[in-house]
N, C-alpha and C positions, 0 to 999 in steps of 0.2 A: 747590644751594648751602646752606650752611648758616647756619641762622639764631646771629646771638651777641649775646650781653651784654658790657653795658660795666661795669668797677668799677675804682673807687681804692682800694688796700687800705693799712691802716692806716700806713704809711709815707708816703701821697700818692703810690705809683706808680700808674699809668694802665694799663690792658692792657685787651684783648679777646678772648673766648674764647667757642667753642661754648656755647651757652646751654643744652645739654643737657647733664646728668653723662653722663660714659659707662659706670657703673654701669647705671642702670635708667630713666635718659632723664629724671629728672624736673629741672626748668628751674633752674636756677642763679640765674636770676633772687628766684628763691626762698630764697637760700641765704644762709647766717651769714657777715658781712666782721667776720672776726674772725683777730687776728693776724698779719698779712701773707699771708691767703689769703681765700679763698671756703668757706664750707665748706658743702657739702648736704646742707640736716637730716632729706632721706630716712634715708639710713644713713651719713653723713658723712665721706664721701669730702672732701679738703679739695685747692683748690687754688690755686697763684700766678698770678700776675697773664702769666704769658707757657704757660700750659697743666700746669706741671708740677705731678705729685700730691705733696701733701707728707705726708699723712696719710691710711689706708685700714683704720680699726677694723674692718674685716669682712672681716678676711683674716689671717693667720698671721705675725704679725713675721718669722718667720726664713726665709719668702716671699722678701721684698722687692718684694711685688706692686708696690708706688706706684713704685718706680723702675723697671719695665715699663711702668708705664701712662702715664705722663704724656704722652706725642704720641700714644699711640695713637688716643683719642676726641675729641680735644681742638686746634682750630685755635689755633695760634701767633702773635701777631700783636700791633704797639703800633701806641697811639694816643697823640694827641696831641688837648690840653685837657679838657675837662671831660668828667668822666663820671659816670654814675649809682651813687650809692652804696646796698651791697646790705647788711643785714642778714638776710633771710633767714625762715625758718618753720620749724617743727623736728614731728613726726611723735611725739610723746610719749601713750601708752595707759594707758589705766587702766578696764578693761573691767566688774569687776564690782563691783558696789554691794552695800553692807552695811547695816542697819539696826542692828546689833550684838543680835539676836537669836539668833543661835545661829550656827554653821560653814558650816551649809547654808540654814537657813530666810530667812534676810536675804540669801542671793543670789539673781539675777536674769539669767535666761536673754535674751540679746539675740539680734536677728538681723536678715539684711538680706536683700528680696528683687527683683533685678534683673527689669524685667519688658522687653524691649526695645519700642523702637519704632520707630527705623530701625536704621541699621548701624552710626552711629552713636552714636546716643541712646538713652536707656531711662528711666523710671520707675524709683523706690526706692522699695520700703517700708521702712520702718525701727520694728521693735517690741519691746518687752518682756513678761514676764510669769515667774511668779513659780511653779514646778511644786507647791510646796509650802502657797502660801496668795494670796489675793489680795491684789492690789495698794495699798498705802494711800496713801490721798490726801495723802500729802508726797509720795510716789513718784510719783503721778501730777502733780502740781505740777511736780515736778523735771524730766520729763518732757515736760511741755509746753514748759518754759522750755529746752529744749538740753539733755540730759544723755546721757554717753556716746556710743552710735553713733547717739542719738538727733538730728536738730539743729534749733534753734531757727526755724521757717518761718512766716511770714508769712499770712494768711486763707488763699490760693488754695492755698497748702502748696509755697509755694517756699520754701527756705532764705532768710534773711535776711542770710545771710553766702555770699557765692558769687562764683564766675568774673567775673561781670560788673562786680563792684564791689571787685575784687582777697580778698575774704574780711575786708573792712575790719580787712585786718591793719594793726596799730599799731606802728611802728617804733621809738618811743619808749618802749614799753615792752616792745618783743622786745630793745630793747639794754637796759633796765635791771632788768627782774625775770622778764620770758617769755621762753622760745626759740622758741617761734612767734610771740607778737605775732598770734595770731587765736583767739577763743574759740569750742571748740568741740572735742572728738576728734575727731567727724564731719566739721567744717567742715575740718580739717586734714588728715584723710585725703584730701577731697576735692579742696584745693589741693596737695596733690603729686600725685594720681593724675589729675588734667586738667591739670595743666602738661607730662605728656608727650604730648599731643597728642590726637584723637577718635580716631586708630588710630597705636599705639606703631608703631614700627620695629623690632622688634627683635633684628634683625643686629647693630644698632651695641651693642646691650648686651656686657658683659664682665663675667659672674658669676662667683662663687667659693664660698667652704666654706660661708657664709650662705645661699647661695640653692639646695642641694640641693632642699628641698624646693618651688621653683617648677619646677627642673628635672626631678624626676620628677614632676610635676603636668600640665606640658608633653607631655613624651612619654608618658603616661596617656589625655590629651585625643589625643592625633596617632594614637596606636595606636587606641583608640576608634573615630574617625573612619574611619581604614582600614579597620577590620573593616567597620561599617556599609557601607561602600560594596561592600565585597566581601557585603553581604550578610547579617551577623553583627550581630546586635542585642546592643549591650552588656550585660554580666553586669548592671552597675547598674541597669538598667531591669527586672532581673527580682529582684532581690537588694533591696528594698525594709527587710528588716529592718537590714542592716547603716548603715543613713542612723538608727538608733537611738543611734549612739555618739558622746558628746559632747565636748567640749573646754572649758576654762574655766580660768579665774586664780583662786589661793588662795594667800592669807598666813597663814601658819603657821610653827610653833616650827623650826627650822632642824638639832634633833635627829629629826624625825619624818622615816622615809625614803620614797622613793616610794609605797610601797605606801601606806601609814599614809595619806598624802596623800589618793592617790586615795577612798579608803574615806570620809575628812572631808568630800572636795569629792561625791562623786559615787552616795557609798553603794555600790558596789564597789570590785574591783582595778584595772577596765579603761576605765570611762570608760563602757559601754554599761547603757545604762537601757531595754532593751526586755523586762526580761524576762530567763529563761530564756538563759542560754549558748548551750544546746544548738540554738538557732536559726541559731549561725553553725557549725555542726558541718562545713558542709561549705564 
């Protein structure tokens, strides 16, 4: 049976609905009661008070994805008196930090590393560092205190904003100046990515033009796995150079075209900083 949320949406109607989006499962509970819907500041999928999508920014208008989906993920159902009202958390990034030293020198390489420890749970590390120059003590100030995918934790190095204590999101100011209502990227990421549960379902997902790339991530990982079993140690374990090639955010003049880009963020065309091309030649 499936678990739902209760919400009055901004007319005072009362409805009850699956507590998971049927996008990417993350909890509704979570979500923006904004204009006579719910809306999921995963990727903001919106919906009414009796299941139906009214809005689906992560799909092609001339689709008409939302008017397929509305019953599909989404139990139908009224209620009657009072119910909890939702504002919601919104999922908003801003990855790279600037000292305003130069294009490349004031950014800051992040990362996060999963270490698990049952099948549920894991260990995070969460660090930065700077390829270019060391770290300066604003940097590391900022750092301590929460910044980026960094987040703000407590002696024992627990988050101080977490699961337990809803991510002491503030309601009153996700309705009047936040759309999360929780400070922190990190803390925010991590309130949408555990409100789908210690192991997602993911049958009930229904992806589109946005989520290519988890879709070919997916069956990367599943083909993976099969060869392994059959025997086949994957390419990746032996392809260590190609884990050279990076990714990152840059704000720049809006006439410089890709290339130009990469070159400013990354010091080539491609994004790979190992060196020599001729590494990936094969």
């Amino acid at each position: 049976m499936s678990r739902c949320s209760a919400s009055a949406d901004t007319r005072g109607r009362v409805g009850i609905i699956d507590q998971h989006c049927p996008h990417r499962g993350a909890n509704l509970w979570l979500g923006r009661n904004e204009e006579c819907g719910i809306r999921c500041v995963y990727h903001g999928w919106k919906f009414d008070v009796e299941g139906r999508c009214l809005d689906m920014p992560t799909s092609y208008p001339d689709l008409n994805a939302k008017d397929k989906m509305g019953h599909q993920g989404l139990s139908r159902a009224r209620a009657r008196g009072n119910a909890l009202g939702l504002y919601g958390i919104a999922r908003a990034h801003a990855e790279a930090a600037s000292d305003g030293s130069g294009p490349r020198a004031g950014l800051a390489s992040l990362c996060h590393t999963f270490v698990p420890v049952t099948d549920t749970t894991c260990w995070i590390y969460a660090y930065a560092w700077n390829p270019e120059r060391p770290s300066t003590n604003a940097e590391r100030a900022l750092y301590k205190g929460g910044n980026g995918v960094i987040a703000e934790v407590e002696e024992s190095y627990v988050p101080l904003r977490h699961k337990g204590n809803d991510y002491l999101i503030d309601r009153q100011l996700q309705k009047t100046k936040s759309y999360t209502g929780i400070s922190g990227v990190s803390e925010q990421d991590a309130a949408v990515q555990d409100s789908q549960g210690p192991i997602a379902d993911r049958t009930r997902e229904h992806l589109g033009p946005t989520d290519l790339g988890i879709l070919r991530f997916r069956k990367l990982v599943m083909d993976c796995a099969t060869e392994l079993a059959r025997g086949k140690e994957p390419d990746a374990a032996r392809r260590a150079e190609r884990y050279h090639v990076r990714a990152g955010a840059c704000i720049t003049h809006k006439s410089k075209d890709l290339a130009a880009v990469m070159v400013e963020r990354f010091g080539g065309p491609s994004g790979y900083v190992g060196g020599a091309p001729a590494a990936l030649a094969d």
